[in-house]
C-alpha positions as CSV (number, residue, x, y, z in Angstrom):
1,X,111.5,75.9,65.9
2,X,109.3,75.9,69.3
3,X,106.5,77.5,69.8
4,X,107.5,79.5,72.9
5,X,110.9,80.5,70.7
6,X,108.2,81.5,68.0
7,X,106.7,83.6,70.4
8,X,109.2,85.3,71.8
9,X,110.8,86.4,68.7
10,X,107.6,87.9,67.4
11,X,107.5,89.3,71.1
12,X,110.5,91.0,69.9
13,X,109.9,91.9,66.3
14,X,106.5,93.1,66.8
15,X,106.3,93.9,70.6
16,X,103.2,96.5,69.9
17,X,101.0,93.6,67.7
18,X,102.0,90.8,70.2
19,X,100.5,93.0,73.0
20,X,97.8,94.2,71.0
21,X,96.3,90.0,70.4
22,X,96.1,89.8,73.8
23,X,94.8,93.0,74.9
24,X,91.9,92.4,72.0
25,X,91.1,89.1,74.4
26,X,90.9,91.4,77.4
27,X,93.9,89.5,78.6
28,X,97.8,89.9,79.5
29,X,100.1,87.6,78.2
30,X,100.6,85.8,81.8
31,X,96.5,85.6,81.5
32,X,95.1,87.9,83.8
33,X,92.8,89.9,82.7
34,X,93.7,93.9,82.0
35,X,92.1,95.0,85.3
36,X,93.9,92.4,87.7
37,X,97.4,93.5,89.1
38,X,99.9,91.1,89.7
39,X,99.9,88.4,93.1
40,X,101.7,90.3,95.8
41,X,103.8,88.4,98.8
42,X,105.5,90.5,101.6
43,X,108.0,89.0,103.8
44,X,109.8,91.1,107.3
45,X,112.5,90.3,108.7
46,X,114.9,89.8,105.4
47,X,118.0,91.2,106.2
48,X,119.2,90.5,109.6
49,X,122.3,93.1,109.8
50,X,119.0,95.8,109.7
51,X,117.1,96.9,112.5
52,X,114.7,96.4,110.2
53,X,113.8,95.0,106.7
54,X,110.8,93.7,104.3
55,X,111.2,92.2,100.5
56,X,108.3,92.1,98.6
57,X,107.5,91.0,95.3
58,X,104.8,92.4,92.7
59,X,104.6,89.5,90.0
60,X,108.3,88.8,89.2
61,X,109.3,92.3,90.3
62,X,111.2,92.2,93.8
63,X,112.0,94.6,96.2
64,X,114.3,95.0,98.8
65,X,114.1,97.0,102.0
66,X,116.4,97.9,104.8
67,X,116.2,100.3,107.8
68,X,119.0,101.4,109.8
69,X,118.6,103.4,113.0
70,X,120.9,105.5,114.2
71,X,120.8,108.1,117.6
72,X,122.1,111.7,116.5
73,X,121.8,114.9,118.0
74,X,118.6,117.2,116.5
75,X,119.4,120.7,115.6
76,X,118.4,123.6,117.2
77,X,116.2,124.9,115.2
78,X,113.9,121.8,114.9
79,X,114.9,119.8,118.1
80,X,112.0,117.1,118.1
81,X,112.7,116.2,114.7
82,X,114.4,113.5,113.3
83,X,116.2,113.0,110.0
84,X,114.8,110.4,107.5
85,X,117.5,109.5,104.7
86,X,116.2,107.0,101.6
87,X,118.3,105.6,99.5
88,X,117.2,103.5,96.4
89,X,119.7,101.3,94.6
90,X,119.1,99.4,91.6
91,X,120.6,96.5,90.5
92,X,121.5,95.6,86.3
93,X,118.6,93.4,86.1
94,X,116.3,96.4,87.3
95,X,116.6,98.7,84.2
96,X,118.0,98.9,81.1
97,X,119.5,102.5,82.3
98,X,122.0,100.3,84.7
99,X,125.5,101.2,84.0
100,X,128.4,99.8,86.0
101,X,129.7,101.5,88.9
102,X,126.3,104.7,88.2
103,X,122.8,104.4,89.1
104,X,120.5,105.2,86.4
105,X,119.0,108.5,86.9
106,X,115.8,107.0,88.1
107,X,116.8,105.8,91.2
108,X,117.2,110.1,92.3
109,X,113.7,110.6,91.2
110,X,112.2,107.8,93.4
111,X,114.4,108.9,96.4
112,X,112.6,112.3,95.9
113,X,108.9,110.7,95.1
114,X,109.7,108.4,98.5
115,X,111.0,111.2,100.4
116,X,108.5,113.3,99.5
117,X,105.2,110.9,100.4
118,X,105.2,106.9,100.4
119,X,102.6,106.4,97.6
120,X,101.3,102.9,95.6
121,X,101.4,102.3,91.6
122,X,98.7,100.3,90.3
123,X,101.5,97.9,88.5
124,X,102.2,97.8,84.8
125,X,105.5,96.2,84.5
126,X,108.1,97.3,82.0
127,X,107.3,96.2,78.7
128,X,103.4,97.4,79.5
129,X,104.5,100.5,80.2
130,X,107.0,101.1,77.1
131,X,103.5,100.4,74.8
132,X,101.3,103.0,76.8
133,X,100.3,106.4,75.4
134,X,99.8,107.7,78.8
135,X,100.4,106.7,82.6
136,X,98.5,107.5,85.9
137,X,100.7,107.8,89.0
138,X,97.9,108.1,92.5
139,X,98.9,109.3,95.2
140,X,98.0,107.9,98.4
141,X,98.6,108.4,102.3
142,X,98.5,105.6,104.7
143,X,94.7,106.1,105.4
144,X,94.3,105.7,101.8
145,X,93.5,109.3,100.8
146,X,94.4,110.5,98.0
147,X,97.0,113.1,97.5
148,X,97.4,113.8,93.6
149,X,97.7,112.3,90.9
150,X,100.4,112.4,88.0
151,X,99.2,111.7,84.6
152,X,101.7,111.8,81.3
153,X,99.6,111.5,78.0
154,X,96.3,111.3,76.4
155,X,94.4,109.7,79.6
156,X,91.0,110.6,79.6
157,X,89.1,111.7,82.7
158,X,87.2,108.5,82.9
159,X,90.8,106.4,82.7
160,X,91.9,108.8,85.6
161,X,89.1,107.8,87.6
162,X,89.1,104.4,86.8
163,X,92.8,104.4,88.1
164,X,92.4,106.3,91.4
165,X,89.7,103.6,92.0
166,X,92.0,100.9,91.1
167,X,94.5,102.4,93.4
168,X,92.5,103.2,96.6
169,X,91.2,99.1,96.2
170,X,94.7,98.0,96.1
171,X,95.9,100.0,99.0
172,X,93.3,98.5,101.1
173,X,94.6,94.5,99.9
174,X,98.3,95.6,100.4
175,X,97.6,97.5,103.5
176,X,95.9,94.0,105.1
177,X,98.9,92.0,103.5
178,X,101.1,94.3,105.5
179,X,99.6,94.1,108.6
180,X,99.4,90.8,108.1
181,X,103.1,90.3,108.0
182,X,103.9,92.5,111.3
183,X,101.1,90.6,113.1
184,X,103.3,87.4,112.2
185,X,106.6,89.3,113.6
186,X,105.0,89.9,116.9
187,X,104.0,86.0,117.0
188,X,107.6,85.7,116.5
């Protein structure tokens, strides 16, 4: 039997002692260490049927994003207001919820979290998060400023801390990876 066939089935078996070797080393099985989040690329342009459109991809994790524009008439109670609809569909490979023909009932709750302010995770993927006794959510605004933060489980303050910093320092290296990108469509 191979070693990497070796590994995955005790990845399997024992998913909570396979993490736990690594995280004794300080380390993630890809070999970053525990404090470094996954390489980030961000690409415009990506769906040309939008009048607008970015993918970007966290690690192996992809994402897909389309804008549509449309001219409508406001209402009259709020007449220099737009309308902003999201819309967030996920495909099979995106969750284990994914059921044919139904979005998993995920996809609502990140409609509302997006509708209600666009906000950055410091990035645990899937399997981290399933081991984790507790998670942070920080929420930022565009300038970086911090808006709340979500915790579920036994996070101490410290941890709390320790992830708002992490977030506000990853804002800043997405926010010049962004700009980066729309400086590059303008070259265009």
């Amino acid at each position: 039997m191979s070693s990497t066939l070796q590994a995955d089935a005790f990845k399997r078996l024992y998913s909570e002692e396979y993490f736990d070797n690594f995280i004794k080393e300080g380390l993630r099985p890809d070999g970053r260490r525990l404090g470094v989040c996954r390489p980030v690329t961000v690409a415009v342009n990506a769906i040309s049927s939008a009048d607008g459109s970015a993918i970007a991809k966290v690690g192996t994790s992809t994402v897909l994003a389309g804008v549509r524009l449309e001219v409508m008439i406001p209402s009259s109670e709020a007449p220099a207001d737009g309308r902003l609809v999201i819309n967030v569909e996920m495909t099979a490979l995106a969750t284990p919820d994914f059921r044919p023909g139904k979005q998993p009932p995920i996809t609502h709750s990140i409609q509302q979290r997006l509708q209600d302010v666009l906000h950055i995770v410091a990035d645990p993927d899937h399997e981290e998060e399933l081991l984790m006794s507790a998670t942070v959510s920080v929420v930022l605004d565009e300038a970086g400023e911090m808006l709340g933060v979500y915790s579920v489980g036994a996070a101490t303050p410290k941890q709390v801390l320790s992830c708002a910093e992490m977030a506000k320092q990853r804002h800043a290296e997405l926010l010049a990876q962004l700009e980066a990108a729309a400086n590059k469509m303008e070259e265009a």
